[in-house]
Backbone as CSV, one residue per row, in Angstrom:
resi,resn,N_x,N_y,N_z,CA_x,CA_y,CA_z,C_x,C_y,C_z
1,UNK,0.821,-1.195,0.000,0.000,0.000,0.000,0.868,1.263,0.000
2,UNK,1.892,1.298,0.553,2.601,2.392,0.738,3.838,2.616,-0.140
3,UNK,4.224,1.927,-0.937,4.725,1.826,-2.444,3.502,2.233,-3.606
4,UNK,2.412,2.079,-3.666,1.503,2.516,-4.460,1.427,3.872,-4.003
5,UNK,1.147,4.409,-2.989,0.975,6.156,-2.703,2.380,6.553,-2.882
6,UNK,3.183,6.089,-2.845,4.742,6.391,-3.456,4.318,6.507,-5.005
7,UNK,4.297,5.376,-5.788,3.932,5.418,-7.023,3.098,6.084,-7.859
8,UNK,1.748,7.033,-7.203,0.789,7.917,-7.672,1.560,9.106,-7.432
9,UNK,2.045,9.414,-6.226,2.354,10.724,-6.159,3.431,11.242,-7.001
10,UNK,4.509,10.092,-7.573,5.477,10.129,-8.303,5.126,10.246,-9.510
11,UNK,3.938,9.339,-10.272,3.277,9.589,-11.116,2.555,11.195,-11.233
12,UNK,2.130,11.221,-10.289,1.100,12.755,-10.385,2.242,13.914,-10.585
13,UNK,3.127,14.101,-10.168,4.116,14.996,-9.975,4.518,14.938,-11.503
14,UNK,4.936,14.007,-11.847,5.209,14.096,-13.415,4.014,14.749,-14.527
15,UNK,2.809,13.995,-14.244,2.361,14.745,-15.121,1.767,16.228,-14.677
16,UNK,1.797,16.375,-13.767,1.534,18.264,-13.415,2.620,19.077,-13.819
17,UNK,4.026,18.142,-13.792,4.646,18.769,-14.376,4.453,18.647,-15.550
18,UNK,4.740,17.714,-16.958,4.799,17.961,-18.105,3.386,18.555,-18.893
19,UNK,2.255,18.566,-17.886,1.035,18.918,-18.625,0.489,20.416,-17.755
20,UNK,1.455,20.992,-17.122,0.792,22.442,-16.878,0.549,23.567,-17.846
21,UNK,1.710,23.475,-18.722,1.665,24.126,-20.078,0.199,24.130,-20.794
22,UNK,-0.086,22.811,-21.099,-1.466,22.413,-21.581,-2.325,23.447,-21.378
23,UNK,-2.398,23.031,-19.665,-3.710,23.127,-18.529,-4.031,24.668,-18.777
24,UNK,-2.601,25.193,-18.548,-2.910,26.825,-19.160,-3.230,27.299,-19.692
25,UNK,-2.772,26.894,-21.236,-3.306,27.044,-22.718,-4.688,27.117,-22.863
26,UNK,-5.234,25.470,-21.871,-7.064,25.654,-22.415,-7.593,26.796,-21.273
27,UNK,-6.849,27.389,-20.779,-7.850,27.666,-19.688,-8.159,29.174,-20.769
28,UNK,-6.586,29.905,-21.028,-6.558,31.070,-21.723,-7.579,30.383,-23.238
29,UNK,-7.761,29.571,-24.350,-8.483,29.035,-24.868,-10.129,29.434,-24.540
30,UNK,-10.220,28.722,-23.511,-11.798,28.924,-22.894,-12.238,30.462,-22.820
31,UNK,-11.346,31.145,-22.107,-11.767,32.592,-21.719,-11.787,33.400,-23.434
32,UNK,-10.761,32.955,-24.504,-11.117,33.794,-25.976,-12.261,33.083,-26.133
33,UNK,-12.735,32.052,-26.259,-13.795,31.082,-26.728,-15.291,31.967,-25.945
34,UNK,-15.271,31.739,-24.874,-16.126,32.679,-24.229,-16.336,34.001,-24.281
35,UNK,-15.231,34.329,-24.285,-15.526,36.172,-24.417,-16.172,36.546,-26.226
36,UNK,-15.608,35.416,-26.972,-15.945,35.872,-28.507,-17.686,35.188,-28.361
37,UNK,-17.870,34.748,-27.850,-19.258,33.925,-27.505,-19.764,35.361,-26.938
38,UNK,-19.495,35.915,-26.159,-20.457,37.077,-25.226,-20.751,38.171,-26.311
39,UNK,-19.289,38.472,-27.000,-19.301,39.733,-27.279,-19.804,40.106,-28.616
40,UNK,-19.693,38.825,-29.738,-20.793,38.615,-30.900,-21.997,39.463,-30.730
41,UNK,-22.712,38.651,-29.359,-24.187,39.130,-29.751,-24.368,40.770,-29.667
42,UNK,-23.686,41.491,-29.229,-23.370,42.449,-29.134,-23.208,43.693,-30.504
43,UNK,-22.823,43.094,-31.210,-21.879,43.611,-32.318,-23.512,43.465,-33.345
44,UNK,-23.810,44.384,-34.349,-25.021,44.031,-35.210,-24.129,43.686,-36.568
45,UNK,-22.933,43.710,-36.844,-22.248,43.872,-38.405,-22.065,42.583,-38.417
46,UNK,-22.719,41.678,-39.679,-22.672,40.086,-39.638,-21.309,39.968,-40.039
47,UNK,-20.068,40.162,-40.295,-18.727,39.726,-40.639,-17.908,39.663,-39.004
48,UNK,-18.243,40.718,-38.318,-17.899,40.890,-36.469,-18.640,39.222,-36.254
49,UNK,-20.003,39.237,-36.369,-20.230,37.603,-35.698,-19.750,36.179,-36.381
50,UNK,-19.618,36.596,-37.677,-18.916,35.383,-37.913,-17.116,35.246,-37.626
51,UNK,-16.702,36.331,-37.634,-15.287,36.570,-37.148,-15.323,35.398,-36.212
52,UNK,-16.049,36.367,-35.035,-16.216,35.776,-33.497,-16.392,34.421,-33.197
53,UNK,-17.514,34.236,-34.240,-17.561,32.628,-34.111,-16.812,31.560,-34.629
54,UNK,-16.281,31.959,-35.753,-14.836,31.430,-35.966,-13.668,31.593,-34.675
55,UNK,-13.317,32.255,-34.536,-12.481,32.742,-33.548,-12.796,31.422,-31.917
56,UNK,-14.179,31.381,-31.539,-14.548,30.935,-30.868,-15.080,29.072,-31.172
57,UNK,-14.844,28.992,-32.236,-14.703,27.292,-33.305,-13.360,26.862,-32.687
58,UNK,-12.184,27.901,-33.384,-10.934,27.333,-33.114,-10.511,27.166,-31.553
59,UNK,-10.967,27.854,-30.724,-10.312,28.053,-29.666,-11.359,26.514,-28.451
60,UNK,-12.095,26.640,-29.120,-12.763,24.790,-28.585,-12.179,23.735,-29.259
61,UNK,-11.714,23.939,-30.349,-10.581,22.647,-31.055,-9.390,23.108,-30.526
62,UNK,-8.958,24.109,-29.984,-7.267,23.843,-28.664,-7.647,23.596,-27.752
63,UNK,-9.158,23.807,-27.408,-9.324,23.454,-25.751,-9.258,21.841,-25.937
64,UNK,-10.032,21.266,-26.594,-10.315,19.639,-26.447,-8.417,19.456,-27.033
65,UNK,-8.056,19.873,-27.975,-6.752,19.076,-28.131,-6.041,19.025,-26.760
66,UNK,-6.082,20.140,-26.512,-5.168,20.265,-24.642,-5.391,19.408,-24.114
67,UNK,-6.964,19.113,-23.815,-7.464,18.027,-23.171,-7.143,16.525,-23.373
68,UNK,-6.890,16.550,-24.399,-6.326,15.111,-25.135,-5.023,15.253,-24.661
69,UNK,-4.362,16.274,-24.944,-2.747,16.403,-24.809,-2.315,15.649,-23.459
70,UNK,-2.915,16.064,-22.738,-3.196,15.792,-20.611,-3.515,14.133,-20.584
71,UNK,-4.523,13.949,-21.561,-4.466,12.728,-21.290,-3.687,11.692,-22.087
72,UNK,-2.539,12.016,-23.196,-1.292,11.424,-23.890,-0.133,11.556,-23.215
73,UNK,-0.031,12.598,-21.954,0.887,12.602,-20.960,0.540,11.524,-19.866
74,UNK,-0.488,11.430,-19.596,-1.032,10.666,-18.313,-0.585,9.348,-19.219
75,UNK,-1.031,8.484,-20.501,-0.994,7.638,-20.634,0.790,7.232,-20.827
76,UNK,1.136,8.123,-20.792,3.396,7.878,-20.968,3.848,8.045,-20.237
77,UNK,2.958,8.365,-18.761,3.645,8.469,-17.527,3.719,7.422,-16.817
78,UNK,2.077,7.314,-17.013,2.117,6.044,-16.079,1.811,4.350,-16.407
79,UNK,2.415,3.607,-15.912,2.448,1.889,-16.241,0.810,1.865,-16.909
80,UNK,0.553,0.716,-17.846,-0.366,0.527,-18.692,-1.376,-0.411,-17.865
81,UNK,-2.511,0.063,-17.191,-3.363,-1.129,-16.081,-2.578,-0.710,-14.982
82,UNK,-2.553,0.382,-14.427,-1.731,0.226,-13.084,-2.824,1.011,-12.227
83,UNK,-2.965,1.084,-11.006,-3.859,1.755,-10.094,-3.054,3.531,-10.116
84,UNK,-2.071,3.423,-10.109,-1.715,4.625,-10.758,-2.308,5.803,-11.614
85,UNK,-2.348,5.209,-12.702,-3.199,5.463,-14.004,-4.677,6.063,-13.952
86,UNK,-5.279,5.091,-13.495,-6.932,5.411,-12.807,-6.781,6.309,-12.175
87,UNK,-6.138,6.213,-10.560,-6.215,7.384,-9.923,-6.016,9.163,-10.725
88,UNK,-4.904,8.874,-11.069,-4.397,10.114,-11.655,-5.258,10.553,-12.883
89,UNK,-5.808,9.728,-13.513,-7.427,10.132,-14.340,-8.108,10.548,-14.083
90,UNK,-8.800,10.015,-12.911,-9.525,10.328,-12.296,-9.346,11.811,-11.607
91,UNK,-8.027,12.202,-11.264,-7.601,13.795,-10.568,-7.629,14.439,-11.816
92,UNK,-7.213,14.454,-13.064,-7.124,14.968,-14.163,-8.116,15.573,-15.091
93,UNK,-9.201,14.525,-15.411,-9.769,14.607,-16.280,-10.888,15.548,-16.083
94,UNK,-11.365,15.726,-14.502,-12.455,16.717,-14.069,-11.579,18.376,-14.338
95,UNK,-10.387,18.204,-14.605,-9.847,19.238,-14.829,-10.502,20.425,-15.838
96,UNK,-10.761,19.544,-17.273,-11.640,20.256,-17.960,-12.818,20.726,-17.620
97,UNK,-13.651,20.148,-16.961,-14.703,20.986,-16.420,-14.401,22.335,-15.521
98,UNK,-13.393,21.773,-14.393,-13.136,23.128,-13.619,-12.679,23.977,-14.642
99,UNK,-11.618,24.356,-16.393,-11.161,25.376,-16.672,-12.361,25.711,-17.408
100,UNK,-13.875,25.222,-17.529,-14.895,25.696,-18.265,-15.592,26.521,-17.691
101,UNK,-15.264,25.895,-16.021,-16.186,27.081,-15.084,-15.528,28.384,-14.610
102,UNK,-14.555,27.808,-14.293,-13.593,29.324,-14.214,-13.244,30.305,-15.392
103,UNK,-13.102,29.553,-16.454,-13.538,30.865,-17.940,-14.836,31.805,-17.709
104,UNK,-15.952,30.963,-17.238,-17.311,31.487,-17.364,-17.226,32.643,-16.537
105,UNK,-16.746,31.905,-14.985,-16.702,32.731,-13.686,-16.153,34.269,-14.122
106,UNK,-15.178,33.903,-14.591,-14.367,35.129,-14.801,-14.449,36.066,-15.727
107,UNK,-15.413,35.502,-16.967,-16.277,36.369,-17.908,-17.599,36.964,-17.276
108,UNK,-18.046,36.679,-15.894,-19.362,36.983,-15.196,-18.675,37.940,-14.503
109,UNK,-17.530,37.935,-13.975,-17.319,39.063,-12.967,-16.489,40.391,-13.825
110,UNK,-15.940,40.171,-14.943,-16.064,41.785,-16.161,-17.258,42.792,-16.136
């Protein structure tokens, strides 16, 4: 038991390290994605909303790639079937939800 919490935390440490870069990327991602989402409806000149919504297309195809990215680190970090693995998925993957809410959060309080 106490070689396995050796082994996650050693695991986890690695990938927070090699996947913070990512984590960042979608978060800044989410907040252009969102803000071009708010500020469209705003704008009446149809070339401003399709800009925006382009603008706000691409920046959800870096958010999910990031997201993938996080989880191509998790899978080269850690042993293939290991309790490792799961765990650290399991800490990871809700990640994307928290940088969806904190984009929002932080577009509500502007």
């Amino acid at each position: 038991m106490k070689e396995l919490i050796r082994e996650v935390f050693r695991d986890y440490r690695q990938v927070a390290e090699k996947s913070s870069g990512a984590l960042a990327l979608s978060v800044i991602q989410m907040l252009v994605m969102m803000g071009c989402l708010a500020k469209r409806e705003a704008l009446n000149n149809i070339f401003y909303y399709l800009g925006l919504t382009g603008i706000a297309f691409l920046a959800i195809i870096g958010f999910f790639t990031s997201i993938l990215s996080v989880g191509a680190i998790i899978n080269d970090v850690t042993p293939e079937k290991s309790w490792s693995r799961r765990i650290i998925s399991w800490l990871f993957y809700p990640v994307g939800l928290g940088v969806f809410l904190v984009a929002a959060a932080s577009l509500k309080s502007l």
